[in-house]
C-alpha positions in Angstrom: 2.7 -24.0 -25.0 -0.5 -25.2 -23.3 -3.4 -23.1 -23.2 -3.5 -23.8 -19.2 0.2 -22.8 -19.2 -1.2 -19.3 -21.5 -4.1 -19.1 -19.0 -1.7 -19.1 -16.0 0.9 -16.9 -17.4 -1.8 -14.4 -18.1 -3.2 -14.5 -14.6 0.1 -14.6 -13.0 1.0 -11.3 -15.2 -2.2 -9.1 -13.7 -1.9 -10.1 -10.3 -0.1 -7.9 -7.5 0.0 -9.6 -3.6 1.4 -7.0 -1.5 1.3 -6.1 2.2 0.4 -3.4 3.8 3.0 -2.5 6.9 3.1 0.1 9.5 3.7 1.3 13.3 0.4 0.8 15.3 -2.3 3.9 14.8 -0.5 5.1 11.2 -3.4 4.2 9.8 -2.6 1.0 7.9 -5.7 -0.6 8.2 -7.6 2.8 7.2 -6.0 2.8 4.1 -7.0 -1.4 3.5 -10.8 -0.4 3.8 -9.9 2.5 1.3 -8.5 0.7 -1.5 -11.0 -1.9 -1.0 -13.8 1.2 -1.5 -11.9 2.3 -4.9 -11.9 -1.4 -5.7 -15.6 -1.8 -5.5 -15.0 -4.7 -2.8 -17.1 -2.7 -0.1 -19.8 0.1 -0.9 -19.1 2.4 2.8 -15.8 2.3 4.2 -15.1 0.9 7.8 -13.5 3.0 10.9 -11.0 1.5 13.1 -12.7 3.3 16.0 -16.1 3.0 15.1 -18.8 4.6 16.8 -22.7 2.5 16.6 -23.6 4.2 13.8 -20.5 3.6 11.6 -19.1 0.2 10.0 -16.1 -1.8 11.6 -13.8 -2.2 9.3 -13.4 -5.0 6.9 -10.2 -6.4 7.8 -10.6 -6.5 11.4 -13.1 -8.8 11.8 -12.4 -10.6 15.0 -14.6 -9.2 18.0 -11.1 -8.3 20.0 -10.1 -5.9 16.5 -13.1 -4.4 16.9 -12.9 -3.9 20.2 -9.4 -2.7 20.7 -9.5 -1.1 17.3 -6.1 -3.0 16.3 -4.9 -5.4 13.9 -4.5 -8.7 15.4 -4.4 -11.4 12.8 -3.4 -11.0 9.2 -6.3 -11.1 6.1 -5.9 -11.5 2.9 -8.5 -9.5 1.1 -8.9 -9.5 -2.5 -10.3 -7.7 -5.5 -10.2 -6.4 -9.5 -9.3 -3.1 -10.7 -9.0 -1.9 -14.0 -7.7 -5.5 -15.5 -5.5 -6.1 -12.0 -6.3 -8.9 -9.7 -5.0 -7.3 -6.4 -4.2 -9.6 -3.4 -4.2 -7.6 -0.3 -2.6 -8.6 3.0 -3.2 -5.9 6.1 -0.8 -7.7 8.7 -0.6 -6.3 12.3 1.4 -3.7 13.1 1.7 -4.0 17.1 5.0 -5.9 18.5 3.0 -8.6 20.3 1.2 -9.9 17.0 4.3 -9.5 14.7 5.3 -13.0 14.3 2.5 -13.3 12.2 3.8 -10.2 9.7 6.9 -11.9 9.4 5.8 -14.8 8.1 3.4 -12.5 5.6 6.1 -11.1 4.6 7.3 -14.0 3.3 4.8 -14.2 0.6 4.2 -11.2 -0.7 6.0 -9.4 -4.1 5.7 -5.6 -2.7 4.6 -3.5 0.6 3.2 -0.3 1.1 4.6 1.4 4.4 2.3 3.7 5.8 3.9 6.8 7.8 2.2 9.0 10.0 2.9 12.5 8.8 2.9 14.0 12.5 5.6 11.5 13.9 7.7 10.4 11.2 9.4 6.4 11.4 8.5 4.6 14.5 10.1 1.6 16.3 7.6 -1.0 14.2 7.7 0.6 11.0 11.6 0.4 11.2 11.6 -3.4 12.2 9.0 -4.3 9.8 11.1 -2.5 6.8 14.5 -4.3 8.0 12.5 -7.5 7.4 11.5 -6.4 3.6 15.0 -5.4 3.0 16.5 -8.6 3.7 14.1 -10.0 1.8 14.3 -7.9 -1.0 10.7 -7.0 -1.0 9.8 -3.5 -2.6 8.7 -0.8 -0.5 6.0 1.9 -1.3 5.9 4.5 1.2 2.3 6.3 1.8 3.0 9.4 4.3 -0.2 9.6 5.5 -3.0 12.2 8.0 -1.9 15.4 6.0 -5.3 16.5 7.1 -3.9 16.7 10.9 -0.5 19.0 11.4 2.5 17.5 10.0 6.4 17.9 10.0 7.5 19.5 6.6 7.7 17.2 3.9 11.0 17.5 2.8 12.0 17.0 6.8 9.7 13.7 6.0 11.9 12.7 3.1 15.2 13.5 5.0 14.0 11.0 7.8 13.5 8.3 5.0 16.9 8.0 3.4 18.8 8.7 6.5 17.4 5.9 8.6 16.6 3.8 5.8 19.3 4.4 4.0 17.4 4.3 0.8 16.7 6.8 -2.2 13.3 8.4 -1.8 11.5 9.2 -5.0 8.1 11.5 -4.0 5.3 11.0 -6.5 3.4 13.7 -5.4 3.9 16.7 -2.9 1.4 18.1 -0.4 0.0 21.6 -0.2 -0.4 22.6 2.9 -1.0 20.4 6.2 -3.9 20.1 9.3 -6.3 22.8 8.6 -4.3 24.2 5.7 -4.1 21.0 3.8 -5.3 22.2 0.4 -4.6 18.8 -1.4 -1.4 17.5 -3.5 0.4 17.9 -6.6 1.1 14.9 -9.2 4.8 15.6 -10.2 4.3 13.7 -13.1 1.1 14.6 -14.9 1.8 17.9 -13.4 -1.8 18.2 -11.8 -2.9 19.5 -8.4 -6.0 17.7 -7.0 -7.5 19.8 -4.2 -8.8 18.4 -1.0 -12.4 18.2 -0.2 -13.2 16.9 3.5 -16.2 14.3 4.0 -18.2 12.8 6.8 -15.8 10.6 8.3 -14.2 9.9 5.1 -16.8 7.2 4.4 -17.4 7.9 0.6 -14.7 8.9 -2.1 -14.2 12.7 -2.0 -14.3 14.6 -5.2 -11.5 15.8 -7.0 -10.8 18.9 -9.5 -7.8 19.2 -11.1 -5.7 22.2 -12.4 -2.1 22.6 -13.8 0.1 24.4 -11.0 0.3 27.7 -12.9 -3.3 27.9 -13.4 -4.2 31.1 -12.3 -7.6 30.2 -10.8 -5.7 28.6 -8.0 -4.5 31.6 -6.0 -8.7 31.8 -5.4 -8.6 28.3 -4.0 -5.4 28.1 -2.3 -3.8 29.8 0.5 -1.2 32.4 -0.9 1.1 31.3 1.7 0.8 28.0 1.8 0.9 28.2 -2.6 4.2 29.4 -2.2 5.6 26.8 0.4 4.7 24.7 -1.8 5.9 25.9 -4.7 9.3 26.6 -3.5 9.6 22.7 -2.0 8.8 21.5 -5.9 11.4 23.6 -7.4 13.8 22.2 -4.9 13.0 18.2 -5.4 14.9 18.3 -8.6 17.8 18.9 -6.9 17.9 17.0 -4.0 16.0 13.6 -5.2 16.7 11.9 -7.8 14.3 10.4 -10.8 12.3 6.7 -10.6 13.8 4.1 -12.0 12.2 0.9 -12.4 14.7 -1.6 -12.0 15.8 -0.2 -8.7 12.7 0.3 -7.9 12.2 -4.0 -8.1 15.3 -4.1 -6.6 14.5 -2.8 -3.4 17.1 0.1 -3.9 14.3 3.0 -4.4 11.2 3.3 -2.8 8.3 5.6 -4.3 6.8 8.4 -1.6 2.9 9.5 -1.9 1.4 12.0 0.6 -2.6 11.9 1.2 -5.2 11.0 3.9 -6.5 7.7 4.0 -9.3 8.8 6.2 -10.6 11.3 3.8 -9.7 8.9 0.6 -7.4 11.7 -0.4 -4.8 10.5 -2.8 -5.4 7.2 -2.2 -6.9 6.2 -5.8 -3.7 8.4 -7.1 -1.7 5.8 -5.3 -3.5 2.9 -6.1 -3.5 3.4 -9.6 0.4 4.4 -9.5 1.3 1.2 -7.5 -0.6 -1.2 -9.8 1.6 0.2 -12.8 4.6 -0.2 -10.9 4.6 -2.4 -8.6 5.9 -6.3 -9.5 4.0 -9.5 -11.1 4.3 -12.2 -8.8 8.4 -13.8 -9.6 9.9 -17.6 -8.8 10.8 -18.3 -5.3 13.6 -20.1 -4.3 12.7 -24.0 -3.1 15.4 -26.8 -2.2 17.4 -24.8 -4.0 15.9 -24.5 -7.4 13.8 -21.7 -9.0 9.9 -22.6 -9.2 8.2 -19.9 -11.6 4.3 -19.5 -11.3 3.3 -20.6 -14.2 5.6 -24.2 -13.8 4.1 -27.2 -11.7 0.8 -26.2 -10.2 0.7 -28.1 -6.6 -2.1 -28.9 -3.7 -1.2 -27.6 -0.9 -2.5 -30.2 1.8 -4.4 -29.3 5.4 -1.7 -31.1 6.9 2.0 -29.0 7.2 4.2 -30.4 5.4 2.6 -32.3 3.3 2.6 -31.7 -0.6 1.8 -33.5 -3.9 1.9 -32.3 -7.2 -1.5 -32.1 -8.9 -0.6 -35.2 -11.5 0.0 -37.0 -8.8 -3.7 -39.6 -8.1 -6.1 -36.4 -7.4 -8.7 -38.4 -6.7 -7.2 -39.8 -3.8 -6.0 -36.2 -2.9 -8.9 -34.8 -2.8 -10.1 -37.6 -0.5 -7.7 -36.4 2.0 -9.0 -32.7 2.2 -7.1 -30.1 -0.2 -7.3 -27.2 -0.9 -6.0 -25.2 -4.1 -3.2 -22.8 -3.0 
């Protein structure tokens, strides 16, 4: 084997392209700006709605983004974390720009849905899913604005499999919601991170952790809202059942995480999960044969339609204005 074939194989292997899907006002792009602040791609996080003295987000560039505080255009943002290139696409999520998330969709090897806590699945969210599933693209789900009031999380994961119609697997599990939101518990490190608000969630929020039997948290936690909590863990056992990988990549499970993008709560947790889990870019289907990434690097030329491969006289197509795809 080639050492550019080596090369490629290795870059293809740590690279994840995903989109990032959602209703309008979930708070997809929120979340974009907050993964590109724990990828050290921005220093201050962006808000959608910002005021004079806050940052405009990073994804919504266009004066009309900023202005209407929506997603209009699809960008692809990307950046490195811990040994992962990440490719990030924050698509729009309102009906009248959607064309241009379906063709997104197209090229992308995972999503992330983003669900607001408060109201569940909405009309987009539900269109925009039926277009991964035909196109077999694995779905995350981030259930996101815990800090606000929210319907009970296992209500949440009820909504998801019976509308979806597909296995929900929760990661982690809220404590508490709105003003009682006391932060989330890792089911599989078996960790509880409490919540710690900050000034319009601009900066990542600090986060202890303690094993759920620690005695310590009864003084930090809300005996009540402990309990709740408590009682909905014991009872995921029984009523979901356990990750598994290859269904997972086969679009026939879908991971659950709970947080506050806002706030930056659980969003690192997520990140970190969905890098180890999510899928390496795979061969795509063209005039009928397979074409891996690693085989026959192409141009991709300015004009549609046009393609050569790169053995093919690069001097002259360079001459006619390429660019590397």
């Amino acid at each position: 084997m080639k050492e550019s074939d080596l090369t490629i194989a290795a870059e293809t292997k740590r690279r994840r392209t995903f989109a990032i899907i959602s209703h309008p006002d979930a708070g997809k792009t929120t979340l974009t700006e907050k993964l590109l602040l724990y990828g050290g791609a921005i220093h201050l996080a962006g808000s959608v709605t910002s005021r004079k003295n806050q940052n405009a987000t990073a994804s919504d560039w266009m004066d009309m983004e900023k202005q209407r505080g929506i997603s209009i255009s699809s960008t692809v943002l990307q950046f490195d974390y811990e040994g992962f290139c990440v490719n990030l696409l924050d698509t729009p999520g309102h009906h009248d720009f959607s064309e241009d998330t379906y063709r997104v969709l197209s090229a992308v090897d995972a999503a992330v849905m983003v669900i607001d806590a408060g109201k569940g699945i909405e009309p987009q969210t539900l269109k925009l899913f039926e277009v991964c599933r035909r196109r077999g693209v694995p779905i995350f789900v981030f259930i996101n604005k815990l800090d606000r009031p929210s319907q009970p999380p296992l209500e949440l994961l009820d909504e998801l499999e019976r509308v979806l119609e597909l296995p929900p697997v929760p990661m982690n599990w809220p404590i508490g919601d709105g003003p009682r939101f006391r932060g989330i518990y890792d089911l599989e490190e078996n960790q509880l991170h409490l919540f710690e608000r900050t000034p319009h969630g601009s900066f990542q929020a600090p986060v202890e952790v303690g094993g759920i039997d620690d005695p310590e948290l009864k003084n930090l936690i809300d005996e009540e809202v402990y309990e709740a909590a408590r009682q909905d863990i014991d009872l995921l056992e029984a009523v979901t059942e356990p990750l598994n990988e290859e269904k997972l990549r086969a679009g026939e499970q879908m991971p659950v995480f709970f947080g506050s993008a806002m706030n930056n709560f659980g969003v690192q947790l997520m990140l970190e999960r969905f890098l180890a889990l999510a899928p390496e870019p795979a061969g795509r289907e063209s005039k009928g044969e397979l074409i891996k990434p690693a085989e026959n690097p192409f141009f991709c030329l300015q004009n549609p339609g046009e393609y050569e491969s790169t053995a093919s006289r690069p001097s002259r197509l360079r001459a006619r204005g390429l660019r590397r795809v």
